[in-house]
N, C-alpha and C positions, 0 to 999 in steps of 0.2 A: 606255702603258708607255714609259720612258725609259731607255735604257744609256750607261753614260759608260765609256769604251774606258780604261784604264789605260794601257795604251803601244801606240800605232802609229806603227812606225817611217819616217810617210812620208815621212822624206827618201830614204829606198831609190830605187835609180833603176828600180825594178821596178814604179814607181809612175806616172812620169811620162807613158807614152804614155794612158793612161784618169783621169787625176785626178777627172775631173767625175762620170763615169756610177760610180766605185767612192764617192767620196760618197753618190753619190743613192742608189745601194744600199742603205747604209748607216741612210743616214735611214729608208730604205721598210721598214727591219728595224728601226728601231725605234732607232738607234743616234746619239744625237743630240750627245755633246759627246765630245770624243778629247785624250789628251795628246798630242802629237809630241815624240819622246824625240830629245835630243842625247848625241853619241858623240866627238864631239872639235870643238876650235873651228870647223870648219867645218862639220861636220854640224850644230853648234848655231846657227850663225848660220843655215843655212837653215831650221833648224825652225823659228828666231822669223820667218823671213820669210814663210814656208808659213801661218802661224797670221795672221799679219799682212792675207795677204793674201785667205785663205778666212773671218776673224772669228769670225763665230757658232759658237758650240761649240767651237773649235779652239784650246785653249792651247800650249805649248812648257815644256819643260824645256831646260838648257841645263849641258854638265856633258862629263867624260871618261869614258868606259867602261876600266874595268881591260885590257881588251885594248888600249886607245889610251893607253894609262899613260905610255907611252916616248916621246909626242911631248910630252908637258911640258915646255913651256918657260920662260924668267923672265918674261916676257910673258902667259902664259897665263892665271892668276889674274884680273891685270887685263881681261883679254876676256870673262871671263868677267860679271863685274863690271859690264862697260859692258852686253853682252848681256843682263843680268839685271834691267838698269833699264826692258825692257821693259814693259807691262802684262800684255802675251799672255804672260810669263813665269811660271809660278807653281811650281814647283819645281827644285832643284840636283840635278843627275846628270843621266846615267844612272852615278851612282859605284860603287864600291866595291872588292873584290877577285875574281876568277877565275882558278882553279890548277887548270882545268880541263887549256885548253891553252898557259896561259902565254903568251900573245903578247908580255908583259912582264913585266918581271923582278918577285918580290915585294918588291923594294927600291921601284920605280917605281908599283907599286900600291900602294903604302902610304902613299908621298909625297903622290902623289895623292890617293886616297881622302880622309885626313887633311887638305889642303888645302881639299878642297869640304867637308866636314864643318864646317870654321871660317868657311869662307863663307855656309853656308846660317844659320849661327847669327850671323852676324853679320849678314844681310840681313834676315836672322826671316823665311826662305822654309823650305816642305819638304823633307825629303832624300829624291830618288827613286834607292833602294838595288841593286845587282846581286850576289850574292853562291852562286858555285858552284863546291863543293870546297873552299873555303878557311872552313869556320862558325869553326874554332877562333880563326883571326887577326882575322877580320873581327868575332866577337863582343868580345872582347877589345878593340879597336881601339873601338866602339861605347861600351864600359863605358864608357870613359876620360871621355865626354861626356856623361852620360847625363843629368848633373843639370843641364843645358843646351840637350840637347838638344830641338828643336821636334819636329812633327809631323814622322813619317817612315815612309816605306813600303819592303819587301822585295819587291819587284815580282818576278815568275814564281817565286814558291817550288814548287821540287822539292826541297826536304831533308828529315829526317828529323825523328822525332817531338823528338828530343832538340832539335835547332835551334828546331823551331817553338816547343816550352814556353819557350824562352829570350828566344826572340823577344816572345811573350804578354808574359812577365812584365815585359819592357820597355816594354808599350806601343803593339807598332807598330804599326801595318799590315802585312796581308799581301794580297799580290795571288796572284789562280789563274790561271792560263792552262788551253790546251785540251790540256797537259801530260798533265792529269786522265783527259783522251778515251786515251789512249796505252795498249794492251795488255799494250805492252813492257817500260815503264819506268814507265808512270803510276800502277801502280792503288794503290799505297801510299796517295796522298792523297785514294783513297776513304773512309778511316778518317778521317784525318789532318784533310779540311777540318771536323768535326764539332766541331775542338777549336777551331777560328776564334772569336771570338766574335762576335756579328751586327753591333756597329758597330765592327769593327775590317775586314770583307772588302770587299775589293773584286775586280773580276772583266777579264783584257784577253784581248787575242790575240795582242798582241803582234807582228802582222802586219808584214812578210808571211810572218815564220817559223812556226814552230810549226803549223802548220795539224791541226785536229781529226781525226784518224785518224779516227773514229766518222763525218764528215761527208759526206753523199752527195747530190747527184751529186760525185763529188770532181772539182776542178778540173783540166784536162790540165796547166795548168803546175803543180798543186802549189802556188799561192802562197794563203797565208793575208789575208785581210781583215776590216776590220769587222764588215760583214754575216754574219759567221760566228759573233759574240760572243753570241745570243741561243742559239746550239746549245751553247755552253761554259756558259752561265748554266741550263742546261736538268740539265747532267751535273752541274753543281755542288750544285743545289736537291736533286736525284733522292737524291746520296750524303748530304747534308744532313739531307734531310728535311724540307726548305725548301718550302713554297709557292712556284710562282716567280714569282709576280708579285711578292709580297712580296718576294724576295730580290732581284729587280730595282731594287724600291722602295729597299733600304737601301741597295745599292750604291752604285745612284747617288746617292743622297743621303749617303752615309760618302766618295764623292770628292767632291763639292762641300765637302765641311767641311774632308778633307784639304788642299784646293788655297785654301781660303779665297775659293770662291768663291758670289755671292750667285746664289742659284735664281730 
């Protein structure tokens, strides 16, 4: 069995005092190639550095997050750009829009989003998508490109059925997190992941957030990791109906195809 982690955010500095032994983890569970998701120029130039320097399995995204919307600058574009010339680079984001909590304005999310949107189509890389609270702008926003648009993912969807048919019929990707595990908020997409289709899913944790409420021993600090992504691949298959080995099998194999990269 092989898992490939949809977004770990290790440039978290929640990360830094255990890097090696939450690796080996990771591997021992089965969890053998991870994206590193970028959040603003600098979170992204360490994720291509992070990937650079651990190889094996470790690619990077490199991109603004709708909450980091307002540090857009006329320079930025361009960083992006250089950054992207990496190898270990294989998708644009973490973009999109969030009116969750607004950290910026939707003038700024929009600029933005839109910006990496023309870049990932102009590099012929993936778009890796963040989209919560805001389906109505952010689908809209997507139309506009759609007959252009490359391979693109909606990573941690918690929306609604209505979003997700929309999403379907475009094509994308959808990524699940341990969302799913959540008593509070999740159990919607017990119904929900059935409408996935099998090579459209793929599966993260998105770590170190989101940690699998369902998951025990639960950790004292609370932080989500890799090693936890075969307990989310477990809830996913059960609501499915999935076999899970199989549903491991596609996953990982639906992100290698997404990311363009050779197995």
């Amino acid at each position: 069995m092989q898992l490939f982690d949809l977004c770990f955010n290790f440039t978290s500095s929640k990360f830094r005092a255990d890097e090696q032994a939450l690796l080996e983890r990771a591997q021992q569970a089965g969890v053998t190639h991870f994206l590193v998701s970028g959040s603003d120029q600098d979170d992204s130039r360490f994720a291509v550095e992070l990937a650079q320097q651990h190889q094996a399995g470790m690619y990077a995204t490199v991109g603004v997050h709708p909450h980091c919307a307002n540090s857009w600058q006329a320079n930025t574009l361009e960083i992006l750009t250089q950054l992207a010339d990496s190898e270990r680079v294989k998708a644009i984001g973490e973009a999109g829009l969030d009116y969750h909590r607004n950290f910026s304005s939707h003038e700024e999310q929009h600029h933005a989003f839109r910006q990496q949107i023309e870049l990932a189509i102009e590099l012929k890389k993936p778009l890796f998508l963040h989209e919560r609270d805001a389906h109505d702008d952010f689908y809209a926003i997507l139309k506009e490109y759609q007959q252009i648009l490359g391979p693109t993912v909606v990573h941690c969807f918690t929306g609604s059925r209505a979003a997700l048919e929309k999403y379907i019929e475009m094509d994308l990707y959808i990524g699940i997190t341990g969302w799913i595990c959540d008593e509070r908020r999740g159990t919607h997409l017990h119904d929900l992941v059935k409408l996935i289709p099998q090579d459209r899913l793929m599966i993260e944790t998105d770590a170190p957030y989101l940690i699998p409420r369902t998951y025990r021993p639960r950790p004292k600090d609370n932080r989500n990791e890799p090693s936890f992504l075969p307990h989310i691949a477990q809830h996913i298959a059960h609501y499915r109906g999935d076999d899970f080995d199989q549903l491991c099998h596609h996953t990982y194999n639906n992100t290698l195809k997404f990311l363009n990269i050779k197995s």
